[in-house]
N, C-alpha and C positions, 0 to 999 in steps of 0.2 A: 401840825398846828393849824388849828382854824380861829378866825373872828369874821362878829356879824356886827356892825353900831347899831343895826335894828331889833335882833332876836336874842335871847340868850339861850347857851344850849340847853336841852332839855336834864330834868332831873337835880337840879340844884336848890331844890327849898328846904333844906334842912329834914325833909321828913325820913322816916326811921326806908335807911336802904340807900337815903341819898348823899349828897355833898351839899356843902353852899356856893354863895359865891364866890364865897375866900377861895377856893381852889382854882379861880382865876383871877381874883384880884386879890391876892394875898397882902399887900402893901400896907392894908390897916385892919383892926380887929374886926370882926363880924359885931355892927350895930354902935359904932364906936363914934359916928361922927355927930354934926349938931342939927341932921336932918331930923324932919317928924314924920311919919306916917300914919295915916288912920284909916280904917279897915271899918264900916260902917255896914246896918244892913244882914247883917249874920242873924236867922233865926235859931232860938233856942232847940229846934227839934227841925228836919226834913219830912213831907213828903212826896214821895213816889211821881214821879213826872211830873210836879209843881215844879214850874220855873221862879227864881229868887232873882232882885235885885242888889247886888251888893258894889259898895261906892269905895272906891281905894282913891284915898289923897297924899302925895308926898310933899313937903314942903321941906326947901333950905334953898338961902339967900344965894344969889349969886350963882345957883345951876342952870341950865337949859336944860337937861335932860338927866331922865331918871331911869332906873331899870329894878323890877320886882319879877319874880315867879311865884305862884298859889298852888296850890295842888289840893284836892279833895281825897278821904280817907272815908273808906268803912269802919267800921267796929274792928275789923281784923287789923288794920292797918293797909288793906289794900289799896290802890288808887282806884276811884271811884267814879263811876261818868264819864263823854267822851270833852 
């Protein structure tokens, strides 16, 4: 058994090969509660060593602290980028 309050472990965004966070916070539904998130800044197409800016916001009353994981995908579904 390991925890970190600052990192989460690698590999939990949902994407196809992984787990979520329910596999450690199993307690409530994945996406169940009265937080918001928004995900801003996603261009319709990449390219090739063009750096993007994208703006992640979470909001719900009464938190201090949040935790997200992103992953980027090729066409195959690989992970993409370092």
């Amino acid at each position: 058994m390991s925890a970190d309050s600052d990192v989460a472990p690698s590999a939990r965004t949902g994407a196809p090969g992984e787990s979520t966070c329910t596999s450690c916070h199993g307690s409530f539904t994945l996406n169940s509660g009265p937080g918001v998130l928004s995900v801003t800044g996603v261009p319709a197409s990449y390219t090739l060593n063009q750096g993007i800016t994208v703006t992640v916001k979470i909001q719900q009353a009464n938190r201090a602290r949040y935790g997200f994981e992103v992953t980027v995908l090729d066409e195959l579904n690989n992970r993409a980028g370092t």
